[in-house]
N, C-alpha and C positions, 0 to 999 in steps of 0.2 A: 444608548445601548443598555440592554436591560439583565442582569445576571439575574438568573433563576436555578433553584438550587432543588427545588421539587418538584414531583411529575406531574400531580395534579395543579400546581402553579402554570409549570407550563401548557397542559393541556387549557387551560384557562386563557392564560394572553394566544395561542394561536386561534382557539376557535374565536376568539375576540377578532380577533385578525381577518381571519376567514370571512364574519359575518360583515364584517367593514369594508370586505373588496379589496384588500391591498393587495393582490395578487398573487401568483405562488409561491412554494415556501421551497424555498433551495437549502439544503443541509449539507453539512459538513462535519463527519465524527471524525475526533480527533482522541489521543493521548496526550495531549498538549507539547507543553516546551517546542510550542507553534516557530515555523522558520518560515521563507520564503516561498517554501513547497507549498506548506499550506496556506501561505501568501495567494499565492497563483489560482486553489481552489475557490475563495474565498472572493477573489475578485470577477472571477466568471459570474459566480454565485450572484453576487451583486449585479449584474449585466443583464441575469435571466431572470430573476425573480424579488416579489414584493417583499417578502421576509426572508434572512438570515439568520439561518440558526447554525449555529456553530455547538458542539457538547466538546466538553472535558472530561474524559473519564480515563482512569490507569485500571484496565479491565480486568481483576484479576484472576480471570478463569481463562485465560489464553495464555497467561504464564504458566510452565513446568517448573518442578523440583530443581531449583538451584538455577533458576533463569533470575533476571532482575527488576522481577518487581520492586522488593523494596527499593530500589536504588535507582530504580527511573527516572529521567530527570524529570523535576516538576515547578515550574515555578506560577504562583497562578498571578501576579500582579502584573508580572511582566508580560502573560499571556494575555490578561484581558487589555491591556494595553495595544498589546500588537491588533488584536482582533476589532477593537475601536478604531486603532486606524485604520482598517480594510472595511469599513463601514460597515461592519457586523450589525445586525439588529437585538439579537438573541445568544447571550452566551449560556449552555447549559452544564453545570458542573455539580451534579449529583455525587452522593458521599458513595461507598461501596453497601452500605445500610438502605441506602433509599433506593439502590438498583439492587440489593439484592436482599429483601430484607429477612427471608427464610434461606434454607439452604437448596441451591438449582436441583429440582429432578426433573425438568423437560431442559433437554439440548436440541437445536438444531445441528444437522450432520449432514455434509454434503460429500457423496462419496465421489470415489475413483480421482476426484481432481486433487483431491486433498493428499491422495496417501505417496503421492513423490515430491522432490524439491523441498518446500521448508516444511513441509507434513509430514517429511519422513524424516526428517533433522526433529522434531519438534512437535511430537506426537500430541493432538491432543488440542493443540496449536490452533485449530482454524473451528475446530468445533466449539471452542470459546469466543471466535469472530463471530461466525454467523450466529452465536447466540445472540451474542449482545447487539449487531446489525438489525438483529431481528427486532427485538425489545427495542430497539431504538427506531427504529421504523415504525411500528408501532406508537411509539408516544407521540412522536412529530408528528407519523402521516405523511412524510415530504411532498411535493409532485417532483424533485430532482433532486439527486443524491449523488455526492463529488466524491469522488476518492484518485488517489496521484498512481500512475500506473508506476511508482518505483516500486511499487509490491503487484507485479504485475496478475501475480498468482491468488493475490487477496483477490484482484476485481475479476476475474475469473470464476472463481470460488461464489463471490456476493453474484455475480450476475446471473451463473446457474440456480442461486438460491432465490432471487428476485423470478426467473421464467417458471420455475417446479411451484411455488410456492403464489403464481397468483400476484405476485405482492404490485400493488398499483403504484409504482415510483419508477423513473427512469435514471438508469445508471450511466452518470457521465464521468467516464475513463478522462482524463486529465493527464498533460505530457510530464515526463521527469526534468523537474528543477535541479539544474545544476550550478557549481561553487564555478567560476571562471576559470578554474583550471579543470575544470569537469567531474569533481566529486560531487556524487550525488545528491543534494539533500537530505539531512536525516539525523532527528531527534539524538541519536547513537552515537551522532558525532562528536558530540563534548566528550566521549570516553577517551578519546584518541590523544596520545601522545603527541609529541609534534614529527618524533621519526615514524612514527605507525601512521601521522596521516598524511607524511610523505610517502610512506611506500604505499596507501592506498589509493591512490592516483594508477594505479595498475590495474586499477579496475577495469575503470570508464576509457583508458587506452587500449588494452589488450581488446574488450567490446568493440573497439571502433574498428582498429586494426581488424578483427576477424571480418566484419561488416565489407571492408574493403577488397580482403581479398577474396570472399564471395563477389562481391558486386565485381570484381578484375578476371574473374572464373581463373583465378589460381587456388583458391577452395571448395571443391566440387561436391562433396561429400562429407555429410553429418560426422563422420569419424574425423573427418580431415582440422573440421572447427572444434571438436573435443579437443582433440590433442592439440591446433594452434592456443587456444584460452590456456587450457591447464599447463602449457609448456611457459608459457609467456607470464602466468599470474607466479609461478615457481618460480621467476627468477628473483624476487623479492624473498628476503630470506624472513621478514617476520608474516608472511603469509601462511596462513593455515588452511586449505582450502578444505571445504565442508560438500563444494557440488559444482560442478560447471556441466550445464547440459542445453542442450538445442531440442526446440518438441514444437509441435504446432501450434498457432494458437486462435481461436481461444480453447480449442478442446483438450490442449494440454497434453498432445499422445507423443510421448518418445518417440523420434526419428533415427531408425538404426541407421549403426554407422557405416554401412555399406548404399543409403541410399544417395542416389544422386541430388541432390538439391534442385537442380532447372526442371524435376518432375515432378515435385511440390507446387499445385494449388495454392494452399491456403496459406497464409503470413505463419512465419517462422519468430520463435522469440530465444535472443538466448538468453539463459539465465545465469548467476553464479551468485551463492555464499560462503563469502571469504572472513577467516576472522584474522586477527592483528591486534597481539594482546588477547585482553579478556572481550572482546571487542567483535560482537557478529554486524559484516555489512552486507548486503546484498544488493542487486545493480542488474538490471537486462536492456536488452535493444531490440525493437522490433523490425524484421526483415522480411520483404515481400519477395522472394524469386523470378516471379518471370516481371515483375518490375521494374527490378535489381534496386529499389530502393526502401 
């Protein structure tokens, strides 16, 4: 496995790559303090294609005023470790100087899907994804590009940016890794106390439960799974709920709460971000109606 720390380095060993046949180049951006979640990417990746390239980067133009960047967890030894094991080829872990090394005056900006859910908690938010998505597209080139749908709204977001924008890479949506009692996977989680990550086990249950009583049609109507989620994530008292909403997906359009669900078409996602503590987590299920799975 080979860390590379600069972008003309890397454009260097891929088109080496390229020109040698090894076949396509599967990518993986990451923020590191890498888990299972990113385990799971990482091994498709390997499955489908000649190179793996994995990037480390703590992006700092997706973070807000008084978010945690400085304080993100980082560790790079034990990252590049874990990605060795998953038969990484390619670890990329540029500085914030060598991605950024003037000050950004071109942003990519992907509207309307952005501006509810964690775009409207976190203004600001996604137009520092897709920048850097961009730029890192850009330096790879990938032919397939992994990201875990526990941020359902990122691959939503990147996917609309990949169709508007041309961009030659295929976007492979990836299922949410979870802890055996069903907490999500997620970087965020070392924040957590041990009472906060008992009670956030409420997440991925209240999710399920709504799931069910749709699928048993004792929840018929999008108001009806607002208030089961929000009712249910309440009774945790170190819950802070920030948003629990149902919309369609992948277009993202709010489902008022008087519509009946068996009259929805398209896969339904619900979503919610809950904090506990200092501690934002987020969690959705995807739900098809006339499926019922």
């Amino acid at each position: 496995m080979k860390v590379i720390r600069t972008i003309d380095e890397l454009r260097s060993e891929l088109a080496d790559g390229r020109s040698s046949g090894r076949g396509p180049v599967g990518f993986i951006p990451t923020m590191g303090y890498l888990h299972e979640g990113h385990g799971s990417l990482m091994e498709l990746a390997r499955k489908q294609s000649g190179t793996v390239v994995v990037s480390i980067f703590v992006n700092p133009i997706q973070f807000g005023p008084g978010e945690d960047f400085e304080t993100y967890p980082r560790d790079e030894q034990r990252d590049l470790s874990f990605a060795k094991s998953k038969g990484v080829d390619i670890v990329f872990l540029p500085s914030v100087n060598e991605m950024y090394p003037q000050p950004t005056k071109t942003k990519v900006s992907v509207s309307e899907l952005t501006s509810l859910l964690c775009g409207a908690s976190r203004p600001g938010h996604f137009d520092g994804v897709t920048t850097v998505v961009n730029k890192l597209f850009n330096i790879v080139k990938p032919d397939f590009a992994y990201f875990g749908m526990k941020d359902a709204q990122q691959v939503a977001v990147i996917e609309q940016m990949v169709r508007d924008l041309n961009l030659d890479v295929k976007i492979v949506p990836c299922p949410i890794v979870r802890e055996a009692d069903g907490l999500a996977l997620s970087s965020r989680n070392v924040y957590l106390n041990d009472e906060e990550r008992m009670q956030a086990l409420v997440l991925s249950k209240s999710l399920q439960d709504a799931v069910d009583g749709m699928h048993k049609g004792i929840l018929t109507t999008a108001g009806e799974v607002r208030e089961q989620l929000t009712s249910a994530i309440s009774k945790a008292p170190l819950a802070d709920i920030d948003y629990t909403e149902i919309l369609q997906f992948p277009d993202l359009v709010s489902i008022p709460d008087d519509a009946e669900l068996e009259t929805i078409e398209n896969a339904i996602i619900l979503a919610l971000a809950v904090k506990f503590g200092e501690t934002r987590l987020i969690d959705n299920i995807l739900f098809q109606p006339k499926a019922g799975a």
